[in-house]
C-alpha positions as CSV (number, residue, x, y, z in Angstrom):
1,X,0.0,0.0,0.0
2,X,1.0,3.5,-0.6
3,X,1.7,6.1,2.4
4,X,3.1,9.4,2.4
5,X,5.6,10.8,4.5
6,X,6.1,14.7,5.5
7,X,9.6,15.6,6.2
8,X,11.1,18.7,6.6
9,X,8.5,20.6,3.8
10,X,8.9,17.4,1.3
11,X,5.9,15.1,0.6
12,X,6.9,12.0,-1.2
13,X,5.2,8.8,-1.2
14,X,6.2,5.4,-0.2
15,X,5.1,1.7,-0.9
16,X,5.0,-0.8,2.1
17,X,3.4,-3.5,3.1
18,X,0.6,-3.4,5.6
19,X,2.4,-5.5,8.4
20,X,5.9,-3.6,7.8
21,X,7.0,-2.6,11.6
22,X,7.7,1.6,12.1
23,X,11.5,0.7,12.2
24,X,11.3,-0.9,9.3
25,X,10.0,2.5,7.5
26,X,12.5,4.4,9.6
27,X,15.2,3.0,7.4
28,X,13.6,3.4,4.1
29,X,13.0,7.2,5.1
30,X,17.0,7.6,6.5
31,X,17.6,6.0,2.8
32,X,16.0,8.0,1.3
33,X,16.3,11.5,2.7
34,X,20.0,10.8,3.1
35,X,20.0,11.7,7.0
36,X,22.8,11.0,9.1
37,X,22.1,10.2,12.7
38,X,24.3,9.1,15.0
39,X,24.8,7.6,18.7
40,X,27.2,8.6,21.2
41,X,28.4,10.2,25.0
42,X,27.2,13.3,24.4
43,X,23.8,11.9,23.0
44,X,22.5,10.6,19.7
45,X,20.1,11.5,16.6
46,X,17.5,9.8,15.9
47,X,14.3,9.7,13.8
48,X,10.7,10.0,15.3
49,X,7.7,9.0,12.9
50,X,3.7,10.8,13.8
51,X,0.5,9.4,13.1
52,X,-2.4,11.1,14.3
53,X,-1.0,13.1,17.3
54,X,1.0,10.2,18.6
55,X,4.6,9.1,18.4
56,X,5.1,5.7,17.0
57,X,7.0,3.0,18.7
58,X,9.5,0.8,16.5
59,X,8.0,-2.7,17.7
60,X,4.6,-1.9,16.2
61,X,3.3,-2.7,13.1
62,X,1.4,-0.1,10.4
63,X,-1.7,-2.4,10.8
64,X,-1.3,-2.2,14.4
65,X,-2.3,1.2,14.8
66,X,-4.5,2.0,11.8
67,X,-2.3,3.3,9.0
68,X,-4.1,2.8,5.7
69,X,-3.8,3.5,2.5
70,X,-2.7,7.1,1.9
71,X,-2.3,7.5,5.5
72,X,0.3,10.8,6.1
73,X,3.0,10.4,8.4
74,X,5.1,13.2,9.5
75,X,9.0,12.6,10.1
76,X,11.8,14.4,12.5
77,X,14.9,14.5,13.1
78,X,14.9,14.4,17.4
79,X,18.2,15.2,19.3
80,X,18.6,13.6,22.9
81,X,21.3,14.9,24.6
82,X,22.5,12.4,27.3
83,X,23.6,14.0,30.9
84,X,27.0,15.0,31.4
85,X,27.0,13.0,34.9
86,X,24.3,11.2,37.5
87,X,24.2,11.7,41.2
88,X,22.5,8.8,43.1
89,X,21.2,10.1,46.1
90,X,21.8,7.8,48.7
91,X,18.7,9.1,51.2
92,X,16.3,8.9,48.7
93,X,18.0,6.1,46.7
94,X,17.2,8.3,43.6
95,X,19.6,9.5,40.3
96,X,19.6,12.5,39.3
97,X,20.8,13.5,36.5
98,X,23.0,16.7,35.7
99,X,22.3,18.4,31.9
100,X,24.7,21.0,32.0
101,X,27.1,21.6,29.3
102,X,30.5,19.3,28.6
103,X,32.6,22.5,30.6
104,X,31.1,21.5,33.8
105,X,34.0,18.4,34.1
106,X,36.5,21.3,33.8
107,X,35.5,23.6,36.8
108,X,35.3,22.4,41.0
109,X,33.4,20.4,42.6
110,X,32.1,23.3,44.8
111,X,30.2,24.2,41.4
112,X,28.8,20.9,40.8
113,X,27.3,21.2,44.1
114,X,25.9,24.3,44.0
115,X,24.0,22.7,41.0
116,X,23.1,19.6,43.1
117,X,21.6,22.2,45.6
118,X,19.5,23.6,43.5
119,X,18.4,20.3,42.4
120,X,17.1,18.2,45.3
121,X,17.2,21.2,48.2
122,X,19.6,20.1,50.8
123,X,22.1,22.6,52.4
124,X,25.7,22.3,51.1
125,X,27.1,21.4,54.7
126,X,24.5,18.9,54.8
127,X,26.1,16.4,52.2
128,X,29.0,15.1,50.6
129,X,29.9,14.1,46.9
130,X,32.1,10.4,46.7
131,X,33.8,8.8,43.6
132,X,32.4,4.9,42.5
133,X,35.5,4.1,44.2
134,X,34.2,5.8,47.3
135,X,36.9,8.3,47.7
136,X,35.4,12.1,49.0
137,X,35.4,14.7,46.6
138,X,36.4,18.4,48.0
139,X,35.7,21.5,47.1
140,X,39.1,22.8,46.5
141,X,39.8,20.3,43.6
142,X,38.4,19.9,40.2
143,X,36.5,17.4,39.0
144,X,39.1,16.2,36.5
145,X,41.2,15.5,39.6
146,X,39.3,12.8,40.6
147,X,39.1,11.2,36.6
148,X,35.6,11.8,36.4
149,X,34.6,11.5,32.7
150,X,31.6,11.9,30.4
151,X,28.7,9.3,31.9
152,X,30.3,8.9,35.4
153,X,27.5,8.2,38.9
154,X,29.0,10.0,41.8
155,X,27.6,9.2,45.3
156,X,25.7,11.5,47.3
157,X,26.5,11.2,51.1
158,X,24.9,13.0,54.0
159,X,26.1,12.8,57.8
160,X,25.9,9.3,59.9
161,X,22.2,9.2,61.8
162,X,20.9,12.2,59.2
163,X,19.2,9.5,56.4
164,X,15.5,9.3,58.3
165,X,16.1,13.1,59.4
166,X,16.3,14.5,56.1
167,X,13.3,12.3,54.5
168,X,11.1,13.5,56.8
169,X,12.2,17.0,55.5
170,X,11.5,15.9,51.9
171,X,8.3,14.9,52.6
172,X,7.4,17.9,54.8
173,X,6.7,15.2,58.1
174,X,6.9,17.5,61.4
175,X,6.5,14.2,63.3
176,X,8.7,12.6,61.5
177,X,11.5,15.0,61.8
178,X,10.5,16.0,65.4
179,X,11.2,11.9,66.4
180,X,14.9,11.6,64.7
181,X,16.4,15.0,66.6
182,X,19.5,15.0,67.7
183,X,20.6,15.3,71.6
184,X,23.5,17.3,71.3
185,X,22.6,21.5,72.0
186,X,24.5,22.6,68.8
187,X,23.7,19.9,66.3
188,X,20.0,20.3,67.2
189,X,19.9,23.8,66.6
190,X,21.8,23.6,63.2
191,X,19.2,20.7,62.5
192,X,16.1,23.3,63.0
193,X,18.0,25.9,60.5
194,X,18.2,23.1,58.1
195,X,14.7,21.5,58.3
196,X,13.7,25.2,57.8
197,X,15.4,25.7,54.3
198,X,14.7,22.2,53.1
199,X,10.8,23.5,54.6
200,X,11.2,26.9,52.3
201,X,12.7,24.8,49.0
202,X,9.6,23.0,48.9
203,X,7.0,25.0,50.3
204,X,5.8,22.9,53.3
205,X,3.8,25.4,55.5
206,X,3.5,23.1,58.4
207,X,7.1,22.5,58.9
208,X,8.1,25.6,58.4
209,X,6.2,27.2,61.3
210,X,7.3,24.5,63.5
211,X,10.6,25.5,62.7
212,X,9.9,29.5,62.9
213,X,8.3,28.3,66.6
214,X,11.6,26.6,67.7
215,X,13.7,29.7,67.1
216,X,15.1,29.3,63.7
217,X,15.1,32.6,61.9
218,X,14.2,33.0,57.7
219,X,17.7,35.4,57.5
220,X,20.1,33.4,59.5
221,X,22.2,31.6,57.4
222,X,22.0,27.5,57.4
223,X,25.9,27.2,58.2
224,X,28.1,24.4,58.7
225,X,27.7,21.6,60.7
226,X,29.3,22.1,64.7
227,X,31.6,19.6,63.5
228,X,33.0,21.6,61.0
229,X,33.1,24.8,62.8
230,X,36.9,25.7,62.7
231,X,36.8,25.0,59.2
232,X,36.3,28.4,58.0
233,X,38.8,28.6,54.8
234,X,37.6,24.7,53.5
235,X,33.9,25.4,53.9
236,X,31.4,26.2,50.3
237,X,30.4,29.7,49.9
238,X,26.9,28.5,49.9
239,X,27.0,27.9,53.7
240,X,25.7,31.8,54.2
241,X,22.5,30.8,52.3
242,X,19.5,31.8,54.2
243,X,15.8,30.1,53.9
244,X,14.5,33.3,53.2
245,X,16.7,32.3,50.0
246,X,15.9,29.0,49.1
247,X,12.3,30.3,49.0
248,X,12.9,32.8,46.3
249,X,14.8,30.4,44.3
250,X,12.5,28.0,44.2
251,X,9.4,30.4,43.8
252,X,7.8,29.3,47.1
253,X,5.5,33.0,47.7
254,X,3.5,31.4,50.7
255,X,6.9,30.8,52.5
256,X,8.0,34.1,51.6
257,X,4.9,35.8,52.7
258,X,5.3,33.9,56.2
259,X,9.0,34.8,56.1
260,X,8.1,38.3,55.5
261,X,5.4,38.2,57.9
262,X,7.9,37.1,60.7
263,X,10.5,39.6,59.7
264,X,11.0,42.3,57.6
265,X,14.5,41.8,57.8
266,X,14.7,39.0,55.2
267,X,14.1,41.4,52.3
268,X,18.0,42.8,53.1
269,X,18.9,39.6,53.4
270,X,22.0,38.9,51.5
271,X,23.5,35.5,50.4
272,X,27.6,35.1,49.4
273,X,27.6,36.4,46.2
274,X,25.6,39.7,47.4
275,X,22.2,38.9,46.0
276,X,19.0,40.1,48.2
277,X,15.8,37.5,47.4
278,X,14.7,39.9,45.6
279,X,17.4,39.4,43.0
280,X,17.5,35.7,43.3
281,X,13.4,35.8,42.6
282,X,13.8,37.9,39.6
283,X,17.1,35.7,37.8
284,X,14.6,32.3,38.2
285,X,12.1,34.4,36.9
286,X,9.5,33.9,39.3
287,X,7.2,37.0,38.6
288,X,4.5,36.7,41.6
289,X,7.8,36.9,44.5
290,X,9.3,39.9,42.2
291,X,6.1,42.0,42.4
292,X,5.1,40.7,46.2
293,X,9.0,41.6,47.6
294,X,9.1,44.7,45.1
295,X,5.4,45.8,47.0
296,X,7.1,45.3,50.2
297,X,10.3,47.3,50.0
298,X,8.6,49.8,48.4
299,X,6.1,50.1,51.3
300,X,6.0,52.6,54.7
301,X,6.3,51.6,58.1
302,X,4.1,53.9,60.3
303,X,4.0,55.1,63.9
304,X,2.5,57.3,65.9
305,X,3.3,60.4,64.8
306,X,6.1,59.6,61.5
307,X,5.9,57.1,58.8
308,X,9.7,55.5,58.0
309,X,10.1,53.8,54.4
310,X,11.3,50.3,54.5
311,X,14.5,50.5,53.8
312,X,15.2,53.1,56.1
313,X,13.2,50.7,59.1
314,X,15.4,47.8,58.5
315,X,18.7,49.9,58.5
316,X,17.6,51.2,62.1
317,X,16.6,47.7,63.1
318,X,19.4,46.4,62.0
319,X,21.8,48.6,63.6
320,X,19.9,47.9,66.8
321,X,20.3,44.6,66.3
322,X,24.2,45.1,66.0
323,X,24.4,47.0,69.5
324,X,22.7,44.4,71.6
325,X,24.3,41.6,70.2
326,X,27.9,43.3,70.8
327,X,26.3,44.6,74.5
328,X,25.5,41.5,75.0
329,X,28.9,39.6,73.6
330,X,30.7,42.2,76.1
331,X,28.7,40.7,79.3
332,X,29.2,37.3,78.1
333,X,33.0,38.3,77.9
334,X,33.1,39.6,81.6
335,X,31.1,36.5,83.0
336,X,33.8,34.0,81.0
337,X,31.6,32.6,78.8
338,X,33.3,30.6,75.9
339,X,32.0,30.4,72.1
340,X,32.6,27.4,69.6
341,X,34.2,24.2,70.2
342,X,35.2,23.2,73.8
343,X,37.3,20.8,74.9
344,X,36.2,17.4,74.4
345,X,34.0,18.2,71.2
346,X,34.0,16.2,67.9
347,X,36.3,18.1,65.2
348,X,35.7,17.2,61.3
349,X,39.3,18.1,59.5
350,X,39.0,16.9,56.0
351,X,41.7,13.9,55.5
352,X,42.6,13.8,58.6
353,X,39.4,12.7,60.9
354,X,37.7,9.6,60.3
355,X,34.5,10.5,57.8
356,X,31.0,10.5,59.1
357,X,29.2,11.0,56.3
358,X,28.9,7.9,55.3
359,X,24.9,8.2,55.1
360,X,24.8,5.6,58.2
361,X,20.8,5.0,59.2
362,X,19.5,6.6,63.0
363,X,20.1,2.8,64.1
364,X,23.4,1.9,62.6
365,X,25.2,5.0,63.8
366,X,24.8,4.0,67.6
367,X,21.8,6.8,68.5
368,X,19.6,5.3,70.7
369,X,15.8,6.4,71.1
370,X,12.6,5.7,72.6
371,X,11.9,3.6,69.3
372,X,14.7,1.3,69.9
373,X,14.3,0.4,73.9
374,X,12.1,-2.6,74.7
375,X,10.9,-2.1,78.1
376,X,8.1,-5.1,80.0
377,X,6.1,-4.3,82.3
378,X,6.0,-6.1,85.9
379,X,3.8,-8.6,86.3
380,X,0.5,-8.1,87.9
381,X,0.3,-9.0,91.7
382,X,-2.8,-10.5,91.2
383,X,-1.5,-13.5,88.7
384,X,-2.1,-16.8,89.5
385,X,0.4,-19.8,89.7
386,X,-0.5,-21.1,86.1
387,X,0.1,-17.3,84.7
388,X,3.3,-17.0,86.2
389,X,5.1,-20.6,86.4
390,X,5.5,-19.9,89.7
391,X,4.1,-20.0,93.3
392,X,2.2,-16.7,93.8
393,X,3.8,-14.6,96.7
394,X,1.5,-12.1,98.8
395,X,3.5,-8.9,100.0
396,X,2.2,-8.1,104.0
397,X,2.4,-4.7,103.0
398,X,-0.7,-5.4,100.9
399,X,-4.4,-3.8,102.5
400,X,-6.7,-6.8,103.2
401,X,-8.6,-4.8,100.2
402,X,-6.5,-5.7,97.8
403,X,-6.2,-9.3,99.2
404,X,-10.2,-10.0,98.7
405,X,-9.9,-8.5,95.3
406,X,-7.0,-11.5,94.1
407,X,-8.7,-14.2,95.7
408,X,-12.0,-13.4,93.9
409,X,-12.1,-15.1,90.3
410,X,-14.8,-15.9,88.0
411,X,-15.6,-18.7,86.2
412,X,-15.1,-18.4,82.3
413,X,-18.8,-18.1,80.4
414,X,-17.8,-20.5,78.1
415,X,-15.1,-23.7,77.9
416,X,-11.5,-22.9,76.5
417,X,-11.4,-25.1,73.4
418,X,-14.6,-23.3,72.5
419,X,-13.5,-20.0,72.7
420,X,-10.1,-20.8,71.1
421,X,-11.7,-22.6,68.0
422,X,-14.0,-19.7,68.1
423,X,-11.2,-17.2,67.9
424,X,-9.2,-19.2,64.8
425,X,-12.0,-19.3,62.7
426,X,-12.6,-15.2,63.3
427,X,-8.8,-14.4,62.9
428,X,-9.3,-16.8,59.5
429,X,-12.5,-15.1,58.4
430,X,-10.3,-11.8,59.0
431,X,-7.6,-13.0,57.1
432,X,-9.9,-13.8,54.0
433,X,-11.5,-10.2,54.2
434,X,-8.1,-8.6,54.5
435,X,-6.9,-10.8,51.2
436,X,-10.2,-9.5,49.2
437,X,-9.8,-6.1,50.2
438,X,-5.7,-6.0,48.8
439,X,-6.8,-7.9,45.8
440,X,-9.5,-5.0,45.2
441,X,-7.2,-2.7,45.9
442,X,-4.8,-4.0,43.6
443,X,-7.5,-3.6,41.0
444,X,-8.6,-0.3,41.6
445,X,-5.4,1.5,41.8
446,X,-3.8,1.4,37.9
447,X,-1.1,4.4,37.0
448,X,-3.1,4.4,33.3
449,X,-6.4,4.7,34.6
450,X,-7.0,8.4,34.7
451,X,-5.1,8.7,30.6
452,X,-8.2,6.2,29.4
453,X,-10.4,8.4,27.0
454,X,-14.0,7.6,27.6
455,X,-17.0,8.5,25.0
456,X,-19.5,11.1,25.7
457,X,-22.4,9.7,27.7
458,X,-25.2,8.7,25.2
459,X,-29.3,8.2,26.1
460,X,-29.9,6.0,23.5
461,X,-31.0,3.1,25.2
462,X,-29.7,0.0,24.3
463,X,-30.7,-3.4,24.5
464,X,-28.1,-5.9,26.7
465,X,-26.2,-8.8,24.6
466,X,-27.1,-12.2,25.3
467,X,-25.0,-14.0,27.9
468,X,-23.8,-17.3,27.3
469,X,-23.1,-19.9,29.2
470,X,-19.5,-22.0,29.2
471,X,-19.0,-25.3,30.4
472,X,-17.6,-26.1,33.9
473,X,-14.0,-27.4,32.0
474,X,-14.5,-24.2,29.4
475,X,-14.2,-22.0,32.3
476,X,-11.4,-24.0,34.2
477,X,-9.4,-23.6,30.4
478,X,-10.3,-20.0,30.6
479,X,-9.2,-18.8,33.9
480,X,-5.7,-20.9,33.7
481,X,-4.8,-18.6,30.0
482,X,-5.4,-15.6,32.4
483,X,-3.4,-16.8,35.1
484,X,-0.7,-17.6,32.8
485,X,-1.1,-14.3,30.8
486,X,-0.4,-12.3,34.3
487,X,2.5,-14.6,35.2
488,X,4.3,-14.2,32.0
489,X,3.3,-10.6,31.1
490,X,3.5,-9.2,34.9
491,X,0.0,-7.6,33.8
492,X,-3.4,-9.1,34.7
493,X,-5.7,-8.5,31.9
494,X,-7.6,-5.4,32.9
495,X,-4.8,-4.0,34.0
496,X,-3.1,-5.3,30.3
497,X,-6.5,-4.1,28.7
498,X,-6.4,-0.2,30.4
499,X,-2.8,0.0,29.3
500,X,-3.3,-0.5,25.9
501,X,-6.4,2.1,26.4
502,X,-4.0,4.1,27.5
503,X,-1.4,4.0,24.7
504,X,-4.3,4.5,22.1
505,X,-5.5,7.6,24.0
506,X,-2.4,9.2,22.4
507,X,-3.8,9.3,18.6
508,X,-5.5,12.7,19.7
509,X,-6.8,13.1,16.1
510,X,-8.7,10.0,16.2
511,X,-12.2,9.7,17.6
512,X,-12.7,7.4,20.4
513,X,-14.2,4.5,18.1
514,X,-10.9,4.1,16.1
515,X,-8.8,4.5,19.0
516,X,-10.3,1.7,20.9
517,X,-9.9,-0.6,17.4
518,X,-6.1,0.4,17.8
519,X,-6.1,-0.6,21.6
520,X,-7.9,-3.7,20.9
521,X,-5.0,-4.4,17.7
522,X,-2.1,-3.7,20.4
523,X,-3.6,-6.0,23.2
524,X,-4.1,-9.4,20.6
525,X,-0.8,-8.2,19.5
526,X,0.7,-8.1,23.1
527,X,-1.1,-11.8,23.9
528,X,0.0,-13.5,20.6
529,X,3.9,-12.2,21.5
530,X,3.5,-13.4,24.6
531,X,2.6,-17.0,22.8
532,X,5.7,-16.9,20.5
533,X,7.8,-15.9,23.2
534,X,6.4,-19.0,25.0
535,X,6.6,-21.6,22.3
536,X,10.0,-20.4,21.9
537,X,11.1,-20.8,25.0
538,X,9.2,-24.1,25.6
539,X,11.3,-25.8,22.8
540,X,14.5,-27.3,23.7
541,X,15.5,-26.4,20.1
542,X,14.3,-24.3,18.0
543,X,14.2,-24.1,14.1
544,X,17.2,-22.5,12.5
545,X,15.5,-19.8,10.0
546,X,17.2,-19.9,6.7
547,X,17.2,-16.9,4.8
């Protein structure tokens, strides 16, 4: 039959067979059109055929999908770059990908994780990069240092006893984070500043006004861990990044508003490189936190009997902010307070300390909570012999109250082996409901279901088919082909059938008639591979085909 095929403003038209597969027809277009494509690191070329809104995969067949004669298809020429490198993230056991340009493997690590950052939303102090060898990258070197090429995974580390912390960030879980806390003063501090910028990345208003409740502030900077506090010249410039920050770079305008709300002195609020949220808003081009900080610092603060514009309020606050910190540093001095590290604190030098981050669970790396204790309660005074394997014993400091109340027992209201055979069968009729109710479930929940296209609803009444009835062995025959069909498939056939519904949805320019003829063409095609693949596999040897 003949086709035509639209490429790049030429029509010209091509003779194939009806059950000629779409890879097939790529080859006689790249033939004929002359078009080089090509596969390699930095990605590959590759030719993408259309037929009726929907992309066409190379396993199918023209018939397949309800390419007739003179059917148009239109032909491009796709580029898929592949990414430079891939991060797996070891706490939520994801990769991410990094598409930034070839350069990248020329410049720091410090760089690479700055993009990281602004990828997943953890703090730069929070994490570590590693090599597939397992070796830590710093942020002094370059990546080529470490012979990291084109392609390469690099491992994503955060601090022993942090994994269960930081997921309950991710997922914006108060309780969550609330239960893996740590003891020590310092680290639990530094662990509310950092639940509050992963809070602000991804807009969880819960979390973040737990955190704004437990002291940490929007425009104090996330830090570096306690660990790490002498290491001022080693440390990512990134560590000055405030919440009020992530927010704005992320386009969060709820946080910001509740930021805003709880100070005015985030708006001044500058990160490493000098920028104010308002500038970091505007170069991610999010337009609603440009026009709601630009409102704000453009507004008047009034009192009584003056009104101060904004800029000119923070400037006072601030330098009153500076005079009772240093006031208060002074009296601090005078009653021999010390700052930082003491004696006897844990001190990360990089290269020389023993690592810990290593991504180690809450479990594994020795922390001890109310989760992890098994505690049993004493047993009751008022057990008897048989309870207890043992002879009961009656304290004399016991009231004569107490002593009527354990010799009084009543008899049971029915006989043990009844009430026990009674129980069984319950906990087995429970056990049934409880299968039913997964297998349901399993039904109900299907990742295709909402794509399925469904007609318009029609009044005409119709009259219902006949229903047959199969024979006892028919039925037996027909249930063991589904049971096999899910086994070898990994599909059940509803689930197979809403699939292939869900594939046909995409020939947009069909109506829904034709695109449940090409659903029904894919699903016999689906079953009868699933045969051959079965045959084939069933036979010890299989035919030699001789071309």
């Amino acid at each position: 039959m003949r086709i035509f095929i639209a490429f790049e403003g030429s029509f010209e038209p091509f003779e194939v067979s009806a059950d000629e597969t779409v890879e097939a027809v790529k080859l006689m277009i790249k033939e004929y059109f002359h078009i080089p494509l090509s596969e390699d690191k930095q990605g590959r070329r590759y030719l993408e055929l259309m037929y009726a809104g929907a992309s066409l995969r190379n396993s199918w067949s023209l018939a397949d999908v309800g390419i007739s004669f003179c059917s148009i298809l239109k032909c491009f020429v796709k580029k898929e770059e592949k990414p430079t490198l891939y991060v797996f993230n070891a706490v939520t056991q994801e990769t991410i990908p990094i598409m930034e340009n070839i350069s990248l493997l020329t410049t720091k690590v410090s760089d690479l994780r700055t993009l990281i950052t602004q990828r997943c939303g953890f703090p730069v102090s929070v994490y570590c990069l590693r090599t597939p060898e397992g070796l830590e990258m710093y942020d002094c070197n370059t990546l080529q240092d470490y012979q990291t090429h084109t392609g390469t995974t690099l491992r994503l580390d955060v601090w022993d006893g942090w994994k269960e912390f930081l997921m309950g960030c991710l997922l914006g879980q108060k309780l969550k984070v609330q239960r893996y806390l740590s003891k020590e003063g310092q680290v639990l501090r530094y662990q509310k500043r950092v639940a509050l910028y992963i809070a602000a990345f991804h807009g969880y208003i819960e979390l973040t006004e737990w955190a704004l409740q437990q002291g940490a502030r929007p425009h104090e900077a996330v830090g570096a861990h306690p660990y790490r506090a002498w290491c001022h010249e080693a440390l990512h410039a990134d560590v000055s990044k405030c919440p009020i920050h992530a927010a704005a770079e992320a386009g969060q305008l709820l946080i910001l508003k509740a930021f805003v709300n709880s100070s005015v002195l985030c708006l001044e609020c500058k990160n490493s490189a000098g920028q104010t949220p308002l500038t970091v808003a505007f170069k991610h081009k999010h337009k609603d936190c440009v026009l709601y900080l630009l409102s704000k610092l453009w507004s008047t603060v009034s009192f009584l009997k003056i009104s101060v514009p904004m800029r000119i309020y923070i400037k006072i606050k601030q330098w009153v902010l500076r005079a009772q910190n240093r006031s208060l540093h002074k009296s601090q001095l005078c009653g021999a307070r010390v700052f930082g590290a003491k004696v006897g604190d844990t001190v990360m030098v990089d290269g020389y300390t023993k690592p810990k981050m290593t991504s180690k669970s809450w479990h594994k790396a020795g922390n001890k909570g109310s989760q992890g204790t098994l505690s049993k309660l004493p047993p009751l005074q008022g057990q008897t012999a048989s309870q207890t394997n043992c002879k009961p014993v009656h304290s004399l400091a016991i009231p004569q109250r107490d002593r009527r109340e354990q010799i009084l027992t009543f008899p049971p209201l029915v006989d043990t082996n009844i009430f026990s055979e009674l129980q069984r069968h319950q906990e087995q009729d429970q056990i049934k409901i409880t299968a039913t109710a997964g297998k349901k479930e399993k039904h109900v929940k299907n990742t295709y279901l909402p794509q399925v296209p469904l007609p318009s609803v029609s009044r005409v009444g119709y009259s219902h088919p006949s229903f047959s009835y199969t024979s006892p062995g028919a039925d037996s025959l027909l249930r063991s082909s589904f049971m096999s069909f899910s086994k070898h498939s990994g599909r059940t056939t509803r689930e197979n059938a809403v699939y292939c519904l869900a594939v046909a949805s995409a020939f947009k320019e069909k109506p829904w008639l034709q695109q449940l003829g090409i659903a029904r063409a894919l699903a016999r095609k689906s079953i009868s591979n699933l045969t051959t693949q079965r045959e084939l596999t069933a036979c010890e040897n299989p035919p030699e085909i001789v071309l």
